[in-house]
VOKE-233196 format. One record per residue (C-alpha): residue in three letters; x, y, z. Coordinates in steps of 0.1 Angstrom, whole numbers, always signed. Layout:
% VOKE-233196
aa=ALA u=X v=Y w=Z $
...
//
This chain:
% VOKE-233196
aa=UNK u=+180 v=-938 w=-24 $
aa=UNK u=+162 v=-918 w=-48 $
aa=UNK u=+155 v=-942 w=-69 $
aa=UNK u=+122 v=-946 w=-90 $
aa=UNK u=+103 v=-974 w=-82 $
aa=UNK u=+71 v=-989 w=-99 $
aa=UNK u=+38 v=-1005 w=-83 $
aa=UNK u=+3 v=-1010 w=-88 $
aa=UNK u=-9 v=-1003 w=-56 $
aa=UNK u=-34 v=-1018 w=-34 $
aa=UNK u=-70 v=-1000 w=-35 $
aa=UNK u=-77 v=-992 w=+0 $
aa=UNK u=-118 v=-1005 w=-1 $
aa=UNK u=-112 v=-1044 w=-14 $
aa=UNK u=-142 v=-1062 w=-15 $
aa=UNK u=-139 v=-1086 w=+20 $
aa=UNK u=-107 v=-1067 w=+31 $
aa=UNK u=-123 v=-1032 w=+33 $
aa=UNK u=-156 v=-1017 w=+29 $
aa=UNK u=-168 v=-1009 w=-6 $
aa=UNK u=-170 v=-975 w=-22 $
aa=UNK u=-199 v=-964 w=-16 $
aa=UNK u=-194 v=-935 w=-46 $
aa=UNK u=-161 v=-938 w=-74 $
aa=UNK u=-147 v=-908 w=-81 $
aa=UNK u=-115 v=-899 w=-91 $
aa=UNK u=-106 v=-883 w=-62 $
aa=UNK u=-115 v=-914 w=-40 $
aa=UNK u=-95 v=-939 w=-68 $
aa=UNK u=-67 v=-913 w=-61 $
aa=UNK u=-65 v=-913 w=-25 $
aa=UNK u=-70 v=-952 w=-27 $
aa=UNK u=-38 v=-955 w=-49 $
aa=UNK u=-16 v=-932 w=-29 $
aa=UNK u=-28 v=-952 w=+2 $
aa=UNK u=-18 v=-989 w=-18 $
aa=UNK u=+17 v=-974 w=-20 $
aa=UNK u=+21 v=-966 w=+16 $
aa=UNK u=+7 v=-999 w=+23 $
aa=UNK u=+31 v=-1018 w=+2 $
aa=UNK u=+63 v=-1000 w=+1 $
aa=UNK u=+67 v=-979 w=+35 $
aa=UNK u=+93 v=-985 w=+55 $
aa=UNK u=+68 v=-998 w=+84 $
aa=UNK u=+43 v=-1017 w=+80 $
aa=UNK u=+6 v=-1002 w=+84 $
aa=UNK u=-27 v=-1013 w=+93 $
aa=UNK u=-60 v=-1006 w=+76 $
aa=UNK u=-72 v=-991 w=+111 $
aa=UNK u=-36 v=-971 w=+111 $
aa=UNK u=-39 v=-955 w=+78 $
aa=UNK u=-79 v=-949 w=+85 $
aa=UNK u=-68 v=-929 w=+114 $
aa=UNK u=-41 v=-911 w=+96 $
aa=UNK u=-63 v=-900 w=+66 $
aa=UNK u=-95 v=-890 w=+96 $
aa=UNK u=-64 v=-870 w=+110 $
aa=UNK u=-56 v=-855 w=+79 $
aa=UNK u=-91 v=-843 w=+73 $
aa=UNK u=-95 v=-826 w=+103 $
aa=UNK u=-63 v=-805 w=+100 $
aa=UNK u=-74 v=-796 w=+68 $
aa=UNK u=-112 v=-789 w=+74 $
aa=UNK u=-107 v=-774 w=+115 $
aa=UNK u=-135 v=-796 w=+122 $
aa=UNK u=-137 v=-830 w=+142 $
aa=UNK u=-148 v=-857 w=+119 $
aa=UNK u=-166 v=-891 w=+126 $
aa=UNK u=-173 v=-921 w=+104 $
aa=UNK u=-148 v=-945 w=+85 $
aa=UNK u=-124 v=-927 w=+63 $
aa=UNK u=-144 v=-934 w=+34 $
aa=UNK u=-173 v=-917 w=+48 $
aa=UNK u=-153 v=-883 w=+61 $
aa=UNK u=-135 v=-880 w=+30 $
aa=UNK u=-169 v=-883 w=+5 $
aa=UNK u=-186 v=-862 w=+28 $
aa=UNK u=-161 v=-836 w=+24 $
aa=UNK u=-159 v=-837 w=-13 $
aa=UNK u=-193 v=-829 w=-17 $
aa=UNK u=-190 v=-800 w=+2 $
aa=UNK u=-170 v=-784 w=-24 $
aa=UNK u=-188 v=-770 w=-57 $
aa=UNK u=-158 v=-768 w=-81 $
aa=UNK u=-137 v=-795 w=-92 $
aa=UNK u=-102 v=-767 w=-85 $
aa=UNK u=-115 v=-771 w=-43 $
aa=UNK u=-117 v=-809 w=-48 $
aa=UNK u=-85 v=-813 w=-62 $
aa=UNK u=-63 v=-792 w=-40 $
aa=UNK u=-82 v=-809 w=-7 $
aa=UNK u=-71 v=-844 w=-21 $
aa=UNK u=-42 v=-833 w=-31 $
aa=UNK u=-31 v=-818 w=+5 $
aa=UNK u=-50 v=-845 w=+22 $
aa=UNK u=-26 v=-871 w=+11 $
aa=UNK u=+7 v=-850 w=+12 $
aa=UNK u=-7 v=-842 w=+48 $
aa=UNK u=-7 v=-882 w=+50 $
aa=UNK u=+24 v=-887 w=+37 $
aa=UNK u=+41 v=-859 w=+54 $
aa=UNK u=+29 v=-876 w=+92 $
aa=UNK u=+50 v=-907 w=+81 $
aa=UNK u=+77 v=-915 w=+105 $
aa=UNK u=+107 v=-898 w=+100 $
aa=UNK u=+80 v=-870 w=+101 $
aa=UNK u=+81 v=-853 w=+71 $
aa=UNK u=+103 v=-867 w=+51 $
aa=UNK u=+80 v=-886 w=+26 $
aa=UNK u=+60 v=-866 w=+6 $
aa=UNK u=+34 v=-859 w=-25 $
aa=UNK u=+52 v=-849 w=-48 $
aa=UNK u=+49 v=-828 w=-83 $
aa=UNK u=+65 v=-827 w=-116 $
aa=UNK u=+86 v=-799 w=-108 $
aa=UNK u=+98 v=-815 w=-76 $
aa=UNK u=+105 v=-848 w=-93 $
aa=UNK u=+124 v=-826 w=-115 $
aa=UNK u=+144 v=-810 w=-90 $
aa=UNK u=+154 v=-837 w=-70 $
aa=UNK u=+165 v=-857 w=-99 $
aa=UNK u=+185 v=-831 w=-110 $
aa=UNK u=+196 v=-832 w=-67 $
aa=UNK u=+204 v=-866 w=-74 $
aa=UNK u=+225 v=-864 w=-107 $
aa=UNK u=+244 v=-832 w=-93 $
aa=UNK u=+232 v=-808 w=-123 $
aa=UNK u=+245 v=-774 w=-113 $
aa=UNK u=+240 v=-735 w=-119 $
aa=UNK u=+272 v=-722 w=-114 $
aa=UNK u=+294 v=-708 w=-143 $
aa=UNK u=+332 v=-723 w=-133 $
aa=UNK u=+339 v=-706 w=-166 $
aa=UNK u=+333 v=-671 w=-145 $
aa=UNK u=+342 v=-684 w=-108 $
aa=UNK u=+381 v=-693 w=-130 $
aa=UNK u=+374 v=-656 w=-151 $
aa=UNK u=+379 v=-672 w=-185 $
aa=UNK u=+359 v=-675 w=-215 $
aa=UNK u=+334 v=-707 w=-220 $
aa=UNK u=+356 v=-711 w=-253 $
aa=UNK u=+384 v=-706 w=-232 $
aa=UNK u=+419 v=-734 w=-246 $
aa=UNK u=+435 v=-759 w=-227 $
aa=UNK u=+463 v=-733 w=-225 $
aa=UNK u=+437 v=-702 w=-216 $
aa=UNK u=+424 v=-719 w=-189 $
aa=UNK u=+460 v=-735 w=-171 $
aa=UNK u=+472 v=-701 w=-172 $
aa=UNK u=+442 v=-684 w=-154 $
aa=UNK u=+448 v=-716 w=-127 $
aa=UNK u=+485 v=-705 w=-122 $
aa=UNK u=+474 v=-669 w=-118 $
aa=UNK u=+448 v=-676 w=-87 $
aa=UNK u=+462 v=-704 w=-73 $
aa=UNK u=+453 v=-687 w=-43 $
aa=UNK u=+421 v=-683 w=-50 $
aa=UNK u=+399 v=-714 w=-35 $
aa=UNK u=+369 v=-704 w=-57 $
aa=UNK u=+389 v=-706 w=-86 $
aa=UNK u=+409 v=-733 w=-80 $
aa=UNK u=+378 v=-756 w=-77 $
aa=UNK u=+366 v=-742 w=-110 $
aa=UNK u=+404 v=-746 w=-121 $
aa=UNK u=+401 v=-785 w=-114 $
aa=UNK u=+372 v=-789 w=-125 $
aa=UNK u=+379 v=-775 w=-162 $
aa=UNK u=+414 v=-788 w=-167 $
aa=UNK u=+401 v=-823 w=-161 $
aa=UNK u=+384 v=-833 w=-195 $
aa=UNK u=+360 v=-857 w=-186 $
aa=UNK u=+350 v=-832 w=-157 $
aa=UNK u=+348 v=-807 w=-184 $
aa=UNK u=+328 v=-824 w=-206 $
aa=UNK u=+301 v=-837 w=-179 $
aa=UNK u=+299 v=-800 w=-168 $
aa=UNK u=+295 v=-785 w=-200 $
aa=UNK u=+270 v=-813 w=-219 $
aa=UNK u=+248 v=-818 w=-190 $
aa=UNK u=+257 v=-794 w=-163 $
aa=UNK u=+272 v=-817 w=-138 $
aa=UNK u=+292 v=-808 w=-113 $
aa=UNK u=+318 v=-832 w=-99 $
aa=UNK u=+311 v=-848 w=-65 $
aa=UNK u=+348 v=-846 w=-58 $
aa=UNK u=+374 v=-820 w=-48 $
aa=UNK u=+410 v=-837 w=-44 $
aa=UNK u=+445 v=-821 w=-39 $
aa=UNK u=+481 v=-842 w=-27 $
aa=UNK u=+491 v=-828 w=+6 $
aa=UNK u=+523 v=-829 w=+25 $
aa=UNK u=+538 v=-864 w=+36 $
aa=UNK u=+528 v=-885 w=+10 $
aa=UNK u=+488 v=-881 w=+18 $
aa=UNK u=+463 v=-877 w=-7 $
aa=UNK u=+430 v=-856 w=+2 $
aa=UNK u=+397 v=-866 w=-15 $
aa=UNK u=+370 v=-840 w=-5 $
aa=UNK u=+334 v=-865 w=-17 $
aa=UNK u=+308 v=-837 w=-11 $
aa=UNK u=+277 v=-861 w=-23 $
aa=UNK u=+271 v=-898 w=-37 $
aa=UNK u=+259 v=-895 w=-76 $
aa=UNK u=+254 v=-914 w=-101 $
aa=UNK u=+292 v=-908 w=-117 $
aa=UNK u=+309 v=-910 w=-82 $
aa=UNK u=+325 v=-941 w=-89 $
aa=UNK u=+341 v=-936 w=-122 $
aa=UNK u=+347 v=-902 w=-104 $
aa=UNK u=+369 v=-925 w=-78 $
aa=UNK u=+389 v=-944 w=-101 $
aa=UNK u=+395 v=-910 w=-123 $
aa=UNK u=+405 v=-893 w=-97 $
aa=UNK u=+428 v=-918 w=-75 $
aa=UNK u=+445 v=-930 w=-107 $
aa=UNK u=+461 v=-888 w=-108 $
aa=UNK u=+483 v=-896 w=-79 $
aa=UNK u=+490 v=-938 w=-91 $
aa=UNK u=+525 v=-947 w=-90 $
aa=UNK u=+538 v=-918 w=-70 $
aa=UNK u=+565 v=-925 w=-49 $
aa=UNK u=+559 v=-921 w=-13 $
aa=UNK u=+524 v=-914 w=-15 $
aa=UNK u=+508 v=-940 w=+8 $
aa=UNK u=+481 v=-924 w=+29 $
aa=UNK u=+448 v=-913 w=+22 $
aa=UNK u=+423 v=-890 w=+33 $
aa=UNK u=+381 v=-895 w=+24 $
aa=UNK u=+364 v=-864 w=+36 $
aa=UNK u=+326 v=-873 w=+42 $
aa=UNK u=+321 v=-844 w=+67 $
aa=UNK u=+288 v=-819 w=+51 $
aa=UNK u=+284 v=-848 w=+29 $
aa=UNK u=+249 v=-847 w=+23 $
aa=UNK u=+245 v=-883 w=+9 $
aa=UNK u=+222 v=-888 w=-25 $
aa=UNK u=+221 v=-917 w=-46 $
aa=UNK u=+225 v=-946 w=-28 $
aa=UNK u=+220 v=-976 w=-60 $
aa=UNK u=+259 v=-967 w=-64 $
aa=UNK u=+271 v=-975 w=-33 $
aa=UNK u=+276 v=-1011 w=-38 $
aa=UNK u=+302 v=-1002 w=-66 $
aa=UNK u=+317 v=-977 w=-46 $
aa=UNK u=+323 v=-999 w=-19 $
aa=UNK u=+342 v=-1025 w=-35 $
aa=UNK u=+371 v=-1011 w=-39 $
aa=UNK u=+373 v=-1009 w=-3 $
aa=UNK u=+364 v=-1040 w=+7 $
aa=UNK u=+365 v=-1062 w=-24 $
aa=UNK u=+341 v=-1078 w=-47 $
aa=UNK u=+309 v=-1099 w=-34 $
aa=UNK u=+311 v=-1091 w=+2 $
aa=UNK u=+282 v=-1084 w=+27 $
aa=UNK u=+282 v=-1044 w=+31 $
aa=UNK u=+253 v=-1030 w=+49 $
aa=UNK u=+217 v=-1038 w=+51 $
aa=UNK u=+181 v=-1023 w=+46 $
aa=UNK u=+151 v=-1028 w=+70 $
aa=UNK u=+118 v=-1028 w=+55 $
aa=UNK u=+83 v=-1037 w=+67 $
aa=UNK u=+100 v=-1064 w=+95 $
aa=UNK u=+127 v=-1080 w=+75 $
aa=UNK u=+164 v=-1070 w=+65 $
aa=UNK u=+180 v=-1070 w=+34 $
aa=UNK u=+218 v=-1074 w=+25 $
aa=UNK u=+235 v=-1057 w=+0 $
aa=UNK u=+264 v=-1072 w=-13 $
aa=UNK u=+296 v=-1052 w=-32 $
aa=UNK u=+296 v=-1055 w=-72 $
aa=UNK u=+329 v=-1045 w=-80 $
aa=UNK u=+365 v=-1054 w=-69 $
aa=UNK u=+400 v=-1040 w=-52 $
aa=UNK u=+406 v=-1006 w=-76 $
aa=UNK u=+441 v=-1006 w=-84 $
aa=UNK u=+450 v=-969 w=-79 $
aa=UNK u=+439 v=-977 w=-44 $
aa=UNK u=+460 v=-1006 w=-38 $
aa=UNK u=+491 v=-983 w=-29 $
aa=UNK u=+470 v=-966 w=+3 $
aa=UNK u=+483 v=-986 w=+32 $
aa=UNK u=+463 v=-958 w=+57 $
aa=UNK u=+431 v=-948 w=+53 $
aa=UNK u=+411 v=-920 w=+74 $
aa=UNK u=+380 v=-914 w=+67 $
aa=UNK u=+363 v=-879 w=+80 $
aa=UNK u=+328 v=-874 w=+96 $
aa=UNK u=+309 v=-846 w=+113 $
aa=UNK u=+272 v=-837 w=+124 $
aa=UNK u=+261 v=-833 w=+86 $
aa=UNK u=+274 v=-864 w=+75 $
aa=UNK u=+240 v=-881 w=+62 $
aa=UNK u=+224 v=-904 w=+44 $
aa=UNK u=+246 v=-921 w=+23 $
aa=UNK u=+277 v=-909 w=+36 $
aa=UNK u=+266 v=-924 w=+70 $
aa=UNK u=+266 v=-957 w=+55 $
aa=UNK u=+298 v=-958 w=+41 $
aa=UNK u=+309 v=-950 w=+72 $
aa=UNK u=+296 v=-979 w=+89 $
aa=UNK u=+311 v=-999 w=+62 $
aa=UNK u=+347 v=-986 w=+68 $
aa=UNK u=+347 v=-992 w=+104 $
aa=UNK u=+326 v=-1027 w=+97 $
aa=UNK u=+353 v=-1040 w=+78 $
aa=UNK u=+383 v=-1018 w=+94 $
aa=UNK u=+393 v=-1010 w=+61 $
aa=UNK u=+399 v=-972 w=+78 $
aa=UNK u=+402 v=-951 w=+106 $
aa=UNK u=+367 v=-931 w=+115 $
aa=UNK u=+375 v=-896 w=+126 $
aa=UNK u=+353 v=-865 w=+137 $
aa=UNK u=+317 v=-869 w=+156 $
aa=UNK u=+289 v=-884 w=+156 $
aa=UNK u=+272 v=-886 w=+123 $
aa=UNK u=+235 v=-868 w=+117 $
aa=UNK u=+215 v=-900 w=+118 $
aa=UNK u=+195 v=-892 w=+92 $
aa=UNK u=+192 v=-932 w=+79 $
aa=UNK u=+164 v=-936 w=+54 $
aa=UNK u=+164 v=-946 w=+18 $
aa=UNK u=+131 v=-930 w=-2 $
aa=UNK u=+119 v=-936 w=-34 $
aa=UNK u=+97 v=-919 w=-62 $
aa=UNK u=+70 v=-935 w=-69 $
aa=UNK u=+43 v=-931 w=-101 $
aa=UNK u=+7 v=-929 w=-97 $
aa=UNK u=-16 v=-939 w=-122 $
aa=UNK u=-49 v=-923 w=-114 $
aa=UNK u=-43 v=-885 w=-117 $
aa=UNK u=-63 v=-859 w=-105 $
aa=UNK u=-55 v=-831 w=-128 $
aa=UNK u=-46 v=-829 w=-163 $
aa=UNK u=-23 v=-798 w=-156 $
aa=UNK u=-2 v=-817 w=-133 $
aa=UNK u=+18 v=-849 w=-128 $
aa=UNK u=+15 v=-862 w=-90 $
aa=UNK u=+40 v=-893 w=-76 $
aa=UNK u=+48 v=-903 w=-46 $
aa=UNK u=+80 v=-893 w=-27 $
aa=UNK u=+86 v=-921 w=+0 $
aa=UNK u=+106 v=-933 w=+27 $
aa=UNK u=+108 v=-973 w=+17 $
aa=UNK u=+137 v=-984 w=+38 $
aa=UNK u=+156 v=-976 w=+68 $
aa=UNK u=+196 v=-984 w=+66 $
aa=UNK u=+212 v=-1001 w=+96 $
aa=UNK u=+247 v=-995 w=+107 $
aa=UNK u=+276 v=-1019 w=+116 $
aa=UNK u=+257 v=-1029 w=+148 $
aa=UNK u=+227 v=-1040 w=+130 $
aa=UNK u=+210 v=-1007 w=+144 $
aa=UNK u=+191 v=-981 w=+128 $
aa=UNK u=+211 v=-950 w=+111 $
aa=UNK u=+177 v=-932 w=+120 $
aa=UNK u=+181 v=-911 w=+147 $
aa=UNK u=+210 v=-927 w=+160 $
aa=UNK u=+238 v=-916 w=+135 $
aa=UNK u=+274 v=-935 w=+136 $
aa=UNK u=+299 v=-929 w=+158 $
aa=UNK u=+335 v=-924 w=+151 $
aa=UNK u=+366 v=-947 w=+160 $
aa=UNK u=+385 v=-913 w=+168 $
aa=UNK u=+365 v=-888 w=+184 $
aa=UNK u=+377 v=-852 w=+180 $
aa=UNK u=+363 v=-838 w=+210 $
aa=UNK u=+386 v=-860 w=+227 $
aa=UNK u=+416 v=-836 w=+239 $
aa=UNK u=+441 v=-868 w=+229 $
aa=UNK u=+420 v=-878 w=+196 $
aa=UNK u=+453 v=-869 w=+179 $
aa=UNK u=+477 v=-898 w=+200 $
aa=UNK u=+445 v=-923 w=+196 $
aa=UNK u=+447 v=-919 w=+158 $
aa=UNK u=+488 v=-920 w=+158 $
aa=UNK u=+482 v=-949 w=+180 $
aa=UNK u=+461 v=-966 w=+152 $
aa=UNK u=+484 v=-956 w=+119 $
aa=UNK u=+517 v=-946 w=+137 $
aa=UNK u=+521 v=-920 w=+114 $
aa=UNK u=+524 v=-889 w=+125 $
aa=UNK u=+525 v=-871 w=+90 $
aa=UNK u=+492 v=-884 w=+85 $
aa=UNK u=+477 v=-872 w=+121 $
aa=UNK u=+493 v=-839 w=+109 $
aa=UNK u=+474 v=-836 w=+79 $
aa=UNK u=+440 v=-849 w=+93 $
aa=UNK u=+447 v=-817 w=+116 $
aa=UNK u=+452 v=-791 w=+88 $
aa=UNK u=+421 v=-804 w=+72 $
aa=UNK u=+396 v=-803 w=+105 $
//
């Protein structure tokens, strides 16, 4: 999800519930934070004797040595081997990404920096390095006029043409050049009346995206069949996806579901049937073996709902939702530690786990006849032909 989240934390040595510090540090009320938000907000739920064993583990891949005692003994012990503060920050420091990092999906939760916050909100929002301005070969003061004519003369150029989209759009233009964000959509009207969206990642302006986008093509006569792209979609924010999904399915319906800690969540839709996407009376939406995340979920949704035909293979099955979380009991002045966690897992249209699993499409491709099953479920074979000049 990749959202922040906020909690206290549990400390992991309550008086009755756990043994008592024996010494308080700042490295022990550090370790005992980070441990309060795996307790309370990962995905599973841990024991005290499970994340004793995972914190003895972590010591001994750190140290080389086989260690014996309670946690709280092995990890004082090893802090006073260490003369300088520097040694006993970076051990607690890769004791608990060590922790975190062991976390089933392995590896996917981690400590976490200020410059990786940074960079994965910057993941999240889409913020971009590229220079369309040079990719289309016009100025960055470059007119309306300046840059419609460089579009015309490489049409034929793919690079360009994405850049060409992107700055003769003005909203697109403006995201870009204020805060360096880079659509999430690529788009173009194909043959027989079928409009292609290309959604590349979910972000926090995907959905006003959607309705900017679809509402270029409203109205046109004969165009009645769409195409949504999710293969390489590499997923990203998920808080959107109720808003995204409701123009799909309509307002205040049951969409997926999250499973944390032993119990399931629903998610409902908060927005309604978009009216540039009323005219769309087939719908085909694209997956492949990087479709994750996010993407996956929409996925399930479609065929959930049947609101679309699933086409491609199976999905990655990469189903978790993480969050950032603060910590409040820092360990360095220099630097800004939080915790990067998996706090859900997502479930498909089975009720299953996205984890591992992936979703499966309606219409699989490495089916010699996947192109009569999916004129079999639209009867349109100007659609099945464009499907085939996009995979």
């Amino acid at each position: 999800m990749m959202a922040g989240g906020l909690v206290a934390g549990k400390m992991i040595f309550e008086e009755k519930q756990r043994p008592a510090v024996v010494e308080k540090n700042i490295y022990l009320e550090f370790i005992n934070e980070v441990r309060g938000i795996i307790s309370d907000n990962y995905w599973n739920k841990l024991t005290v004797e499970q994340l004793d064993k995972l914190l003895i583990a972590g010591t001994e891949k750190l140290t080389g040595q086989i260690q014996n005692g309670s946690a709280e003994k092995v990890i004082l012990g090893v802090l006073k081997q260490y003369e300088s503060d520097e040694k006993r920050k970076q051990f607690t420091s890769s004791l608990m990404d060590a922790v975190l990092a062991s976390l089933e999906p392995v590896g996917r939760s981690r400590l976490y920096v200020k410059q990786d916050a940074k960079a994965l909100s910057d993941n999240v929002n889409n913020k971009t390095d590229k220079d369309f301005y040079a990719d289309l070969g016009v100025d960055k003061k470059a007119s309306d006029e300046e840059i419609k004519k460089a579009g015309e003369i490489k049409k034929d150029d793919p690079l360009a043409q994405k850049a060409y989209q992107i700055l003769s759009d003005p909203v697109a233009k403006k995201n870009y050049d204020i805060a360096g964000v880079e659509p999430t959509m690529e788009y173009k009207l194909m043959d027989g009346g079928v409009f292609y969206i290309h959604l590349t990642k979910f972000s926090p302006q995907t959905v006003e995206e959607l309705t900017r986008v679809t509402e270029k093509v409203k109205g046109k006569m004969g165009v009645v069949s769409l195409i949504l792209d999710l293969r390489d979609n590499v997923g990203g924010a998920i808080d959107g996806l109720p808003y995204f999904l409701g123009p799909f399915i309509g307002n205040d319906n049951y969409a997926y579901q999250y499973f944390h800690q032993g119990a399931k969540e629903d998610f409902k839709t908060k927005s309604g049937w978009l009216e540039s996407l009323v005219q769309y009376k087939r719908v085909v939406v694209l997956i492949n073996g990087n479709t994750q995340s996010t993407a996956e979920l929409m996925a399930s949704v479609v065929k959930k709902y049947n609101v679309g035909v699933v086409v491609g293979t199976k999905t990655r099955g990469w189903g978790t939702v993480e969050r950032v979380f603060p910590i409040k009991n820092q360990i360095d002045q220099n630097e800004v530690y939080s915790v990067f966690l998996v706090h859900s897992l997502t479930l498909r249209e089975d009720g299953e786990p996205i984890e591992g699993k992936g979703v499966e499409p309606v219409v699989d491709i490495s089916s010699k006849t996947w192109q009569k099953e999916l004129l079999e479920y639209n009867g349109d074979e100007r659609l099945v032909k464009a499907v085939s000049e996009v995979l």
